[in-house]
N, C-alpha and C positions, 0 to 999 in steps of 0.2 A: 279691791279694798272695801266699796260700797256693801258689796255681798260677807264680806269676811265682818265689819263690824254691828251690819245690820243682824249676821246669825247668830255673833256673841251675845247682842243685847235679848235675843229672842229669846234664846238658853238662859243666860240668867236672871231672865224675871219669870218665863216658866218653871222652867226644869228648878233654880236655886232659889226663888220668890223672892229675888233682890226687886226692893221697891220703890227706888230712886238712884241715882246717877248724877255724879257732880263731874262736868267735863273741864279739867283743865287746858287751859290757854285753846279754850274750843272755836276762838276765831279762825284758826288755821284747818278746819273743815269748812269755812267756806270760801277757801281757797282751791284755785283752778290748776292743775298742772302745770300751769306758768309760773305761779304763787299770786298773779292777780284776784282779787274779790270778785265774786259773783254775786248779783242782785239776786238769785234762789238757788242755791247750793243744795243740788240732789239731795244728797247723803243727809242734811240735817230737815229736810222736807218726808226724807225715809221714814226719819227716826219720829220725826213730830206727828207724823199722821199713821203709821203704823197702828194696829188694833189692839194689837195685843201690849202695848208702850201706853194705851190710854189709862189707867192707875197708876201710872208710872211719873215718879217727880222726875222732873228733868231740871240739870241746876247748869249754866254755864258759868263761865270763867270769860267772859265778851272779850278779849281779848286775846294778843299772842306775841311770839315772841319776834314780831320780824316788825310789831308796830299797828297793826292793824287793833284798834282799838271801839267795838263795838256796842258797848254799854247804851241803853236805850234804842239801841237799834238789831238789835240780833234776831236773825231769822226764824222766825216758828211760830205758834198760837200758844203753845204749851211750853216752852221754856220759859226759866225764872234768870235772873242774870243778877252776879254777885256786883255790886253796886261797889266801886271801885273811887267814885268821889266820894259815897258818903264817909269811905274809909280815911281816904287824904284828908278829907275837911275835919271830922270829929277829930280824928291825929292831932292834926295842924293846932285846932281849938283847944284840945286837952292840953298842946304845948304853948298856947298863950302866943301865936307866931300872927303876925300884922295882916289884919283885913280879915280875920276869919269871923268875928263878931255877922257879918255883911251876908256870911257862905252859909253859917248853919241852922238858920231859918229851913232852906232850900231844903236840908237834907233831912230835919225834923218832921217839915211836912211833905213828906214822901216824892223829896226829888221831882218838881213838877217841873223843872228845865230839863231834866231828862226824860222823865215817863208822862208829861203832859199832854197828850194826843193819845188819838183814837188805838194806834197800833201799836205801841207801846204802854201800861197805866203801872201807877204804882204798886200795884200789888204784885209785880213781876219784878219789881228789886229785891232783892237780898242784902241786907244793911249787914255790916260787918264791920268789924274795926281790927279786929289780928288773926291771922289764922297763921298755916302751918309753915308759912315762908318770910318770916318777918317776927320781930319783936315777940315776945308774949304779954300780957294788959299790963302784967307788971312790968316785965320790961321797958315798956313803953314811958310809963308815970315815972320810971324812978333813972333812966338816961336820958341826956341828949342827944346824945348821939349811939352807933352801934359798937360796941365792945365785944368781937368774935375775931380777935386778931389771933388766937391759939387752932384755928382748924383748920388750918394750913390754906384758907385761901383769901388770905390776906383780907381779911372785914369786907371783900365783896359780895358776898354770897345774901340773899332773900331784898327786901326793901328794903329801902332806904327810910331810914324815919320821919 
């Protein structure tokens, strides 16, 4: 699997001149065939020190679906990681919800509870507030809650607002 994703990325940043990669729920590559976390997971040590990946944005998703929840700690020197409190907190804020006056300090000046040290900084956050699984901006400002009860999968589906 290590050899099959490392040859895809190879091919298409040569061969197709794709010049960045955005990994969804990319915590789950640094999972071990048990599903336990590894302190260096091969596979994303590949990708980050590979030569030919060196122009290459790398964006994770620090997280996944089984709970491993990586944000300011995600393995590599070159990965950038989507910033998933700044997202809750501006959310939160924009919806006027209790204690977030307290939070958005934090994520104004570049999330320094998460990216404050040497091996993490902030210029490796990705600040975001909606993307493709969740709300859209407008969305967001004009419910309180989520109105997608017609897609057949009963208003569970993307985040919660």
């Amino acid at each position: 699997m290590r050899r099959l994703i490392r040859d895809s990325l190879h091919y298409w940043v040569d061969v197709m001149h794709i010049d960045g990669f955005r990994f969804d729920l990319a915590s789950i590559l640094s999972r071990d065939e048990s599903g336990r976390p590894l302190a260096n997971p091969p596979i994303l040590w590949d990708i980050d020190s590979a030569p030919w990946m060196a122009d290459t944005k790398l964006i994770a998703e620090a997280w996944d679906a089984a709970g491993l929840y990586q944000v300011g700690s995600f393995v590599g020197d070159f990965w950038k990681e989507w910033n998933g409190r700044f997202r809750d907190d501006v959310r939160s804020f924009m919806k006027a919800d209790n204690d977030t006056v307290t939070r958005i300090p934090y994520r104004l000046f570049g999330s320094p509870d998460i990216y404050g040290r040497a091996q993490r900084e902030p210029e490796q956050s990705i600040n975001f507030v909606t993307c493709h699984d969740g709300f859209t901006l407008n969305d967001l400002l004009s419910y309180s809650a989520k109105h997608n009860e017609l897609n057949g999968e009963n208003n569970c589906d993307g985040m919660p607002t």
